[in-house]
LOLOVEX-703425 format. One line per 8 residues: number of its first residue (from 1); for each residue x, y, z of N, C-alpha, C. Coordinates in steps of 0.1 Angstrom, whole numbers, plus 5000, padded with zeros to 4 digits. Atoms other than C-alpha are relative to their C-alpha. Example, Ala and Ser with C-alpha at 12.3 -4.5 7.8 and 13.67 -1.06 7.14 Angstrom:
% residues 2
1) 5009 4988 5000 5123 4955 5078 5009 5012 5000; 4991 4989 5000 5137 4989 5071 4992 5011 5008
***
This chain:
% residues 300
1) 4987 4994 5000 8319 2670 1424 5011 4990 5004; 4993 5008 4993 8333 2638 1440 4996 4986 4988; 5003 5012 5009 8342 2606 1421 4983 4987 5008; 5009 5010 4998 8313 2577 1420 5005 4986 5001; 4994 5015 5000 8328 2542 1428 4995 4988 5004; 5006 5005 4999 8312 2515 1423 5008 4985 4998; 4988 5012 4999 8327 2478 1433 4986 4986 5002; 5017 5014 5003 8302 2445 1424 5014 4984 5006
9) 4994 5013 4995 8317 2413 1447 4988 4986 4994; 5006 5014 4999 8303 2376 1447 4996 4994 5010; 4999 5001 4988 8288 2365 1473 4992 4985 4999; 5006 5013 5002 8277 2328 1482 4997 4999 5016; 5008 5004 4984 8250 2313 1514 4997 4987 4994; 5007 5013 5003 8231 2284 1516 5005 4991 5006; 4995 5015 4993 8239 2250 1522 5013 4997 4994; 4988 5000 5007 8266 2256 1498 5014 5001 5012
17) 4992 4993 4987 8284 2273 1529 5001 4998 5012; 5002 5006 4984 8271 2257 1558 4994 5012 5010; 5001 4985 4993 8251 2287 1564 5005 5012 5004; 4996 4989 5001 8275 2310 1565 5002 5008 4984; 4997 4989 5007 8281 2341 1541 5015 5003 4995; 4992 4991 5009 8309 2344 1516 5004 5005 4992; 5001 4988 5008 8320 2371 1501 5016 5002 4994; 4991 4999 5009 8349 2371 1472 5011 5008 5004
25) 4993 4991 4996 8379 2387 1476 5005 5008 4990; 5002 4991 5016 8379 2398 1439 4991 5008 5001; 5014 4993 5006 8357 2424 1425 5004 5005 4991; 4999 4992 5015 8349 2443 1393 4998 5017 5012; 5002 4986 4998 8350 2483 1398 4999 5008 4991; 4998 4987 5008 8340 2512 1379 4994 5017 5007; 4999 4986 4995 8345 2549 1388 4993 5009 4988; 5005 4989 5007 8325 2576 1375 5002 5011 5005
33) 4986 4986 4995 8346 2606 1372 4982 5015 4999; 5009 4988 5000 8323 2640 1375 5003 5008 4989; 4996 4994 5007 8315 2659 1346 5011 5012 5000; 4993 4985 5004 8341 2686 1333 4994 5012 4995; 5008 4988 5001 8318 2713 1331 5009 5012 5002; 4996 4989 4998 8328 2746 1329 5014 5006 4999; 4985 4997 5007 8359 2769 1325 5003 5002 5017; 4995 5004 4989 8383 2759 1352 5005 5016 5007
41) 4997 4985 4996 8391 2787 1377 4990 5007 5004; 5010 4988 4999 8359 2801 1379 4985 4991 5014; 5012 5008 4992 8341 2777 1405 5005 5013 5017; 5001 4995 4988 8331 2794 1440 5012 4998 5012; 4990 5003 4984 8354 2798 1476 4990 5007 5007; 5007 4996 4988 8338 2797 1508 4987 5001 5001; 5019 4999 5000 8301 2786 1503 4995 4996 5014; 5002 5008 4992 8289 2783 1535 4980 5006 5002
49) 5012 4991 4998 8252 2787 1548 4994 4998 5020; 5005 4995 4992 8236 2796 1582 4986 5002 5002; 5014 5001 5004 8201 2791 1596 5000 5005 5015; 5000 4993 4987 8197 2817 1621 4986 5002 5008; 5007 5001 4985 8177 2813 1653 4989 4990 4993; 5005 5013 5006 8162 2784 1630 4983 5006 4997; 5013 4986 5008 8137 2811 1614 5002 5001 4987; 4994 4994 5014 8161 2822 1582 5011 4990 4999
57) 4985 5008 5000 8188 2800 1567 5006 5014 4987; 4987 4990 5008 8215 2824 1546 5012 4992 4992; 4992 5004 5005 8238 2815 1524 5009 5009 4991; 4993 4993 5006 8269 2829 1513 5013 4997 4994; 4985 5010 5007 8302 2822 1487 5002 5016 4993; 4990 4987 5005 8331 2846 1478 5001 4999 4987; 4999 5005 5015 8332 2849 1440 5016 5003 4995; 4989 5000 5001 8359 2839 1424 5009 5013 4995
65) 4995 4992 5009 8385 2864 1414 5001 5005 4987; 4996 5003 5006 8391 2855 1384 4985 5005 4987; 5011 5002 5006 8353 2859 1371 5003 5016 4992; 5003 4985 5004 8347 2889 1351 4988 5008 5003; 5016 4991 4996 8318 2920 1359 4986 4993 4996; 5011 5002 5005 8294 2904 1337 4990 4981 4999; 5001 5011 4997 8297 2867 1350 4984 5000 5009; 5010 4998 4985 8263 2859 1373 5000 4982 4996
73) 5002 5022 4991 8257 2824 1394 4989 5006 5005; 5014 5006 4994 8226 2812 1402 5003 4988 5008; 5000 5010 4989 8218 2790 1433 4987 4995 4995; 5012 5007 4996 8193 2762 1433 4994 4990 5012; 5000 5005 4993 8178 2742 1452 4991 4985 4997; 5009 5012 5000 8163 2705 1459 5002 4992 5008; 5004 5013 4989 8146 2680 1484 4994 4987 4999; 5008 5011 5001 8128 2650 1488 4985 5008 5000
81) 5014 4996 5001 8096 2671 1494 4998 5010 4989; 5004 4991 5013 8098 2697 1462 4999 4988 4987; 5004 5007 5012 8082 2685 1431 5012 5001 4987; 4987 4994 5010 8114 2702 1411 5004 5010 5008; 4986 4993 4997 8142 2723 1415 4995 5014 5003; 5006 4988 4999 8135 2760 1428 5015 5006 4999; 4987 4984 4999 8160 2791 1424 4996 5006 5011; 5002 4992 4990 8167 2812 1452 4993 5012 4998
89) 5009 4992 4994 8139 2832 1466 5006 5015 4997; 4996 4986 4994 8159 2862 1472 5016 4999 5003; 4986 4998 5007 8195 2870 1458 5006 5017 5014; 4995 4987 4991 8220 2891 1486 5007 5006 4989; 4994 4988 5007 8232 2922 1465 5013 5005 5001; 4990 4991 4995 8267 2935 1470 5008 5009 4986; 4994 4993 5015 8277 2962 1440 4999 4996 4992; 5004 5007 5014 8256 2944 1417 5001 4990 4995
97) 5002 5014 5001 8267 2913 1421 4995 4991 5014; 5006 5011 4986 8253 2885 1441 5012 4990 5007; 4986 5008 4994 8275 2870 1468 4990 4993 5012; 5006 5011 4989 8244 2849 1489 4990 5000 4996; 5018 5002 5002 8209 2840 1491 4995 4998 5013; 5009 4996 4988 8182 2850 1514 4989 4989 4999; 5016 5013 5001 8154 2818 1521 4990 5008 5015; 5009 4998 4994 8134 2841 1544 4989 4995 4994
105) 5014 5006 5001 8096 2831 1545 4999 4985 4996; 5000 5013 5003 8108 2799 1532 4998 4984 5011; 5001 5013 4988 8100 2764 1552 5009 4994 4990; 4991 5007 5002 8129 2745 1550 4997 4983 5006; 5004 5012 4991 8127 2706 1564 5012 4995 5010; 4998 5002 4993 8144 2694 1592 5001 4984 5000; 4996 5016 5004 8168 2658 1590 4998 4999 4986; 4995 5002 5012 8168 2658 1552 5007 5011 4991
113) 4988 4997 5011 8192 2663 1527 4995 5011 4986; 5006 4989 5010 8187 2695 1510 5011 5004 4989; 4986 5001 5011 8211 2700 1476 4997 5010 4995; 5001 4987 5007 8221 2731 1467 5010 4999 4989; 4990 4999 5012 8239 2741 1431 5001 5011 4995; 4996 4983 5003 8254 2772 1424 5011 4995 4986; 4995 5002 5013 8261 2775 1385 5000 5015 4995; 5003 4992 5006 8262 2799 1364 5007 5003 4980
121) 4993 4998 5009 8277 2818 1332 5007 5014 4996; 4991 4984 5003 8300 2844 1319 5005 5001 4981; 5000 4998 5009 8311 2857 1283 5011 4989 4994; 4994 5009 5005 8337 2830 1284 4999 4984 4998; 5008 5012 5000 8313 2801 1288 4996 4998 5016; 5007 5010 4987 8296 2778 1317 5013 5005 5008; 4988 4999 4985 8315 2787 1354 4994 4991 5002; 5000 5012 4991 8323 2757 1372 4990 4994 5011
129) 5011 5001 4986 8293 2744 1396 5009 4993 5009; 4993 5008 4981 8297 2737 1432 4989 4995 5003; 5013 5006 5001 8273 2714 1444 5004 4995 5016; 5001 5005 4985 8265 2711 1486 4990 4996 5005; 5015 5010 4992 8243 2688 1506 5002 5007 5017; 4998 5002 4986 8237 2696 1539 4981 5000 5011; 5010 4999 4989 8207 2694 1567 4997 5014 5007; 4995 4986 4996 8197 2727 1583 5002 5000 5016
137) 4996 5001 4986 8196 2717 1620 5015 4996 5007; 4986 5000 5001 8232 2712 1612 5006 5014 4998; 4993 4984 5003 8235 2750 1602 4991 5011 5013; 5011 4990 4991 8218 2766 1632 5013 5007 5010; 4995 4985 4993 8231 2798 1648 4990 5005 5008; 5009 4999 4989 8213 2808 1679 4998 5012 4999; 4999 4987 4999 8202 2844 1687 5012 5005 5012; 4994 4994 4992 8224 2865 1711 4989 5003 5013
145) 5010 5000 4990 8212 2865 1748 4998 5015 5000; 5003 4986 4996 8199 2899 1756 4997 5000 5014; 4998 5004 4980 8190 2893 1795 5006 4992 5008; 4988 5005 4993 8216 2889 1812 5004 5007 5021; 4994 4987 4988 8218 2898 1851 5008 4988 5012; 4995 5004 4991 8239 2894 1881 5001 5007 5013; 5004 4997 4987 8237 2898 1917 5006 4989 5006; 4996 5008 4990 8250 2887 1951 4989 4994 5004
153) 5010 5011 5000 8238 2860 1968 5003 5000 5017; 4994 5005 4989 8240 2845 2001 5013 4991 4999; 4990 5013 4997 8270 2826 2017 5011 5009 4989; 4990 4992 5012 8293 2849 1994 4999 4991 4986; 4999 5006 5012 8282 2837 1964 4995 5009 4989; 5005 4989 5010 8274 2856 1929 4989 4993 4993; 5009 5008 5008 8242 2841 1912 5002 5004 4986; 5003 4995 5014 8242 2849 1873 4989 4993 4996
161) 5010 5007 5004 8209 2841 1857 4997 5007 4986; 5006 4998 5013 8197 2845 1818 4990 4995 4992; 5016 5001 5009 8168 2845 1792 5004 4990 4990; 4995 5001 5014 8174 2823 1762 4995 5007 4989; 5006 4989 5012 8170 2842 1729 4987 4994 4997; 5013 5003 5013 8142 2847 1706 5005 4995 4989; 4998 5014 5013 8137 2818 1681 4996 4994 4996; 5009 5011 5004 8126 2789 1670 5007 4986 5005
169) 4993 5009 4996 8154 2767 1685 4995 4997 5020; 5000 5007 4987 8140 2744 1714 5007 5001 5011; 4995 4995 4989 8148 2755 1751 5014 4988 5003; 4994 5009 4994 8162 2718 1759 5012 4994 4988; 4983 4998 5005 8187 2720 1727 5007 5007 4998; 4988 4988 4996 8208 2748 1738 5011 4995 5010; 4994 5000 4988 8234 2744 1759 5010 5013 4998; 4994 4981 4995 8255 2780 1777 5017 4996 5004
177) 4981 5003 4993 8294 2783 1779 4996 5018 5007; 4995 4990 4992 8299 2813 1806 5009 5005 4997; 4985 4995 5002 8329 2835 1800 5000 5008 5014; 4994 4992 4990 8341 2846 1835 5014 5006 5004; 4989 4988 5002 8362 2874 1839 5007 5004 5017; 5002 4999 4980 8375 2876 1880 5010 5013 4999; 4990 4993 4997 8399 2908 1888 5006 5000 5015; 4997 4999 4987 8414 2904 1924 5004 5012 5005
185) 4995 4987 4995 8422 2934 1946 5013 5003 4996; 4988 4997 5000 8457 2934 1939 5002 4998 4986; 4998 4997 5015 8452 2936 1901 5000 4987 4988; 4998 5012 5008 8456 2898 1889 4990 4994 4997; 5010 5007 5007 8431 2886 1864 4998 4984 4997; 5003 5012 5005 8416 2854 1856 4985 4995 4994; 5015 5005 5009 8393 2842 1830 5003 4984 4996; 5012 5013 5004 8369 2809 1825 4993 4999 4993
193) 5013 5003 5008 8349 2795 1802 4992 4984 5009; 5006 5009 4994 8324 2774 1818 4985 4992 4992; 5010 5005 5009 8296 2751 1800 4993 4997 5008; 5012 5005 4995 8262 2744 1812 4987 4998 4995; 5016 5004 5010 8225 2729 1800 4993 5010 5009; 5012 4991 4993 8210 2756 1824 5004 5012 4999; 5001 4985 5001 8203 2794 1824 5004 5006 5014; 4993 4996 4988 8218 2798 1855 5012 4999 5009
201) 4989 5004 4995 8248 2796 1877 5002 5008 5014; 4997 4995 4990 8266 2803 1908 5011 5003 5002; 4986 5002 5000 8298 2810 1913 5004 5009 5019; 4996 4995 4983 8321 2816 1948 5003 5014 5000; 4996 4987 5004 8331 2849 1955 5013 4997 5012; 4985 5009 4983 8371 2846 1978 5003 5012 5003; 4987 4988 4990 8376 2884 1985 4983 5008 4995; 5011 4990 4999 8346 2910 1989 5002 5013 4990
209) 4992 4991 5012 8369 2935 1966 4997 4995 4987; 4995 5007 5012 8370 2915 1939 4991 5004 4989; 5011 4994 5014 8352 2923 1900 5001 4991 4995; 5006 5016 5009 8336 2898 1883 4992 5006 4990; 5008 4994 5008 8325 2904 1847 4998 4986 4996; 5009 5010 5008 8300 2877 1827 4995 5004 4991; 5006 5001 5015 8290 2869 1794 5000 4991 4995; 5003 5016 5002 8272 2841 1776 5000 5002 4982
217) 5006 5004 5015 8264 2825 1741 4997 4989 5005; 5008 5008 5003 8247 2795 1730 5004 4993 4990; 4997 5011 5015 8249 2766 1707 4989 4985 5002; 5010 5006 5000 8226 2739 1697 5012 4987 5005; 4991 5014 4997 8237 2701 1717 5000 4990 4992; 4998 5013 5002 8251 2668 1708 4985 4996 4992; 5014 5003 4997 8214 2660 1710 4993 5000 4987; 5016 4991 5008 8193 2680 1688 5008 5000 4982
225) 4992 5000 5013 8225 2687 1657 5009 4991 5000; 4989 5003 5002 8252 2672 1643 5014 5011 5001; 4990 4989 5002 8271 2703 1642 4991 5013 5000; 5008 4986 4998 8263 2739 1649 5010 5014 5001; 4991 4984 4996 8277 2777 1654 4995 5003 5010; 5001 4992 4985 8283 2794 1685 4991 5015 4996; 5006 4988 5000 8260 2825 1689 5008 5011 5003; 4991 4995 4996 8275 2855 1695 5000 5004 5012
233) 5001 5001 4986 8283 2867 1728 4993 5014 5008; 5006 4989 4994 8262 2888 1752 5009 5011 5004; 4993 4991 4995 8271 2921 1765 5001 4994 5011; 5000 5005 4986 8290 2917 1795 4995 5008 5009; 5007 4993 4992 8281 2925 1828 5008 4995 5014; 4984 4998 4990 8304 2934 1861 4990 5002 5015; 5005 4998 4992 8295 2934 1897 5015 5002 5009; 5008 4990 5002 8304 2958 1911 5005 5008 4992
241) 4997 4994 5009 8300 2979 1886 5008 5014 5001; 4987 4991 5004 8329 3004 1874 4992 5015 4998; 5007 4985 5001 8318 3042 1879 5010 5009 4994; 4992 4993 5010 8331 3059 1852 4996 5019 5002; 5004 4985 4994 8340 3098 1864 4993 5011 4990; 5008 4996 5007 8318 3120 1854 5007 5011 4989; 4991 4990 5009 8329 3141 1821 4991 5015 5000; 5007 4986 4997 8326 3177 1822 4993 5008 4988
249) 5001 4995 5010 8301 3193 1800 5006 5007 4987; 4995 4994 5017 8311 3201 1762 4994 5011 4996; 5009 4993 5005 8305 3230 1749 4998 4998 4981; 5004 5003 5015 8289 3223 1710 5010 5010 4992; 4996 4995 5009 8302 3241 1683 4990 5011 4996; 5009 4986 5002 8273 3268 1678 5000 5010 5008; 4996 4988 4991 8279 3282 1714 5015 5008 4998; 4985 4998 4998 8314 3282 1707 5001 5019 4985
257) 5007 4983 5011 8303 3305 1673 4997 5012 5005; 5009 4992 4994 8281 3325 1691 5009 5007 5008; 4987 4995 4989 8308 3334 1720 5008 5010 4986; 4984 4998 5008 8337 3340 1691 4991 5013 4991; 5002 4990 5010 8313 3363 1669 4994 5015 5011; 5001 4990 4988 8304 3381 1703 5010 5007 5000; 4988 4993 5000 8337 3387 1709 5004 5011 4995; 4996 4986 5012 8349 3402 1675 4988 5011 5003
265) 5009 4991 5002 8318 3423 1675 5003 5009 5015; 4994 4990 4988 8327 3440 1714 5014 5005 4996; 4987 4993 5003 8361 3446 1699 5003 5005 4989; 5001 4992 5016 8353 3459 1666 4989 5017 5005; 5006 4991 4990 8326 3484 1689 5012 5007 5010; 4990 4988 4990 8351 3494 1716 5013 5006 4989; 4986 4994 5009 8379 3501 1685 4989 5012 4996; 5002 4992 5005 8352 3521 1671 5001 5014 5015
273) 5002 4990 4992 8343 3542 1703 5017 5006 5004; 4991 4995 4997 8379 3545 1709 5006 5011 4993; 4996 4994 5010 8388 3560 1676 4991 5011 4999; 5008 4995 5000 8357 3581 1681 5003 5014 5014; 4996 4997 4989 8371 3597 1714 5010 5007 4997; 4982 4991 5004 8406 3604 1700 4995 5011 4989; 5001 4989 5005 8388 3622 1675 4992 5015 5004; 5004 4990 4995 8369 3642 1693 5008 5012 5005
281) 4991 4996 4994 8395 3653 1715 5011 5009 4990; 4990 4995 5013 8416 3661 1684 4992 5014 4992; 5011 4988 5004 8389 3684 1672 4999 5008 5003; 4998 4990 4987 8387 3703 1707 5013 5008 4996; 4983 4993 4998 8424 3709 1706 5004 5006 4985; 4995 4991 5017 8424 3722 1665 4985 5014 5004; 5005 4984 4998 8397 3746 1679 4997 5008 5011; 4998 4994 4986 8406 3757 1714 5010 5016 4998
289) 4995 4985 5003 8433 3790 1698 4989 5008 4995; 5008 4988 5008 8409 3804 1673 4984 5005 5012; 5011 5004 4993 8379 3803 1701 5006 5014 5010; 4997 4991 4993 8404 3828 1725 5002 5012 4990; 4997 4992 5007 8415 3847 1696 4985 5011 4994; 5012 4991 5005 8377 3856 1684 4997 5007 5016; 5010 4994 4983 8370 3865 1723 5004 5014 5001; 4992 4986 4996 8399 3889 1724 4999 5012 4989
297) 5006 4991 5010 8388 3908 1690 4988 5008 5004; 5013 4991 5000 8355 3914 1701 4998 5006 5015; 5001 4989 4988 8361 3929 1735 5013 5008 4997; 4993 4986 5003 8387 3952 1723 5016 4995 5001
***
């Protein structure tokens, strides 16, 4: 993707020079431009890849706008240790098109130059390749710590102590940024980030009130990569912890049914018995005259 430049000097030693080395201040040059492959417009954004907890490396590139539904790119790959070129293992899916590649189960190597090329084609001809080199202990993303605790100490101090993740990334190439969170009694915050090569720390404590929350990540050192990603960051965690008031039972939506169809039904019941009462009553009183009237006929 990048020009090739190639520059041939003159160089003279020997006794010609009195033992030393010199070197022309002319040269010839010739540049070799990179093919023009493909229809312009249609090459990848944002290929990056990721080799997480140094188990899985990932790879992923936004496809260009421009491509149309029935465009597909293919990724390959090649090292010093493969005999030839391999295609990716295992294509990430998103609505039928591919926007990464999965190298699970794959062994990858470690310090050489792995060359990846993502090409492909569409109805309008050859899409543009992108072509990246990179190392994978250069692409390492740590796991997220999961044990994380904190507790007083002596001498007013707060100890924090943590696990490093599950992985494949060596204990002694991690190093821990802390994110400390302090609240003072009188409401005024202050946050730290603090870096350390150990799974532990201490910190002062200046008021017995005070709330202190912690949370870590990880990243591979100086040491071990050239370059790395931050992990993400643990849940935090508060001493002393914040007691959230208790909420008052809910009632579901089935009791709430249940109640509401109770209801109607005792007031659809007492309408009946009421209506049931009035008529009665009503009945009595349409046959309370004729009742004296038969009495007084038949005694005379």
């Amino acid at each position: 993707m990048k020009d090739v430049r190639v520059r041939l000097y003159t160089v003279l030693s020997g006794a010609c020079t009195n033992g030393t080395t010199v070197k022309s201040e002319s040269y010839s040059e010739l540049v070799q431009k990179p093919p023009s492959t493909g229809v312009v417009g249609t090459e990848v954004k944002d290929f990056s890849c990721v080799f997480y907890n140094m188990e899985n490396m990932e790879c992923k590139w936004k496809r260009n706008p421009k491509l149309s539904a029935a465009a597909q790119q293919n990724l390959y790959l090649w090292h010093k240790k493969l005999k030839r070129v391999e295609e990716c293992p295992k294509y990430i899916i998103s609505r039928g098109i591919r926007i990464g590649c999965n190298f699970s189960g794959k062994a990858l190597p470690e310090f050489t130059d792995i060359n990846l090329c993502l090409n492909g084609s569409s109805p309008h001809g050859s899409l543009k390749p992108t072509f990246i080199s990179l190392q994978t202990q250069n692409q390492v993303k740590p796991g997220t710590t999961e044990r994380l605790h904190l507790q007083t100490g002596p001498n007013a101090q707060l100890q924090i102590h943590w696990e490093r993740p599950a992985g494949n990334v060596p204990a002694h190439c991690l190093e821990w940024e802390v994110e400390h969170d302090k609240e003072e009694p009188d409401g005024k915050t202050e946050l730290k980030q603090i870096l350390t090569k150990q799974t532990s720390l201490n910190l002062q404590l200046v008021h017995d009130s005070e709330r202190n929350c912690v949370r870590v990540r990880s990243k591979v050192n100086k040491y071990c990569a050239d370059s790395t990603f931050w992990s993400e960051w643990s849940r935090a965690i508060c001493h002393p912890e914040r007691k959230e008031p208790a909420l008052e039972p809910e009632w579901d939506k089935v009791q709430v049914y249940i109640c509401i169809a109770f209801a109607t039904s005792a007031i659809v019941l007492l309408s009946l018995c009421v209506v049931t009462i009035l008529k009665t009553r009503r009945s009595r009183d349409e046959k309370g005259p004729d009742s004296r009237h038969f009495s007084t006929l038949c005694l005379g």
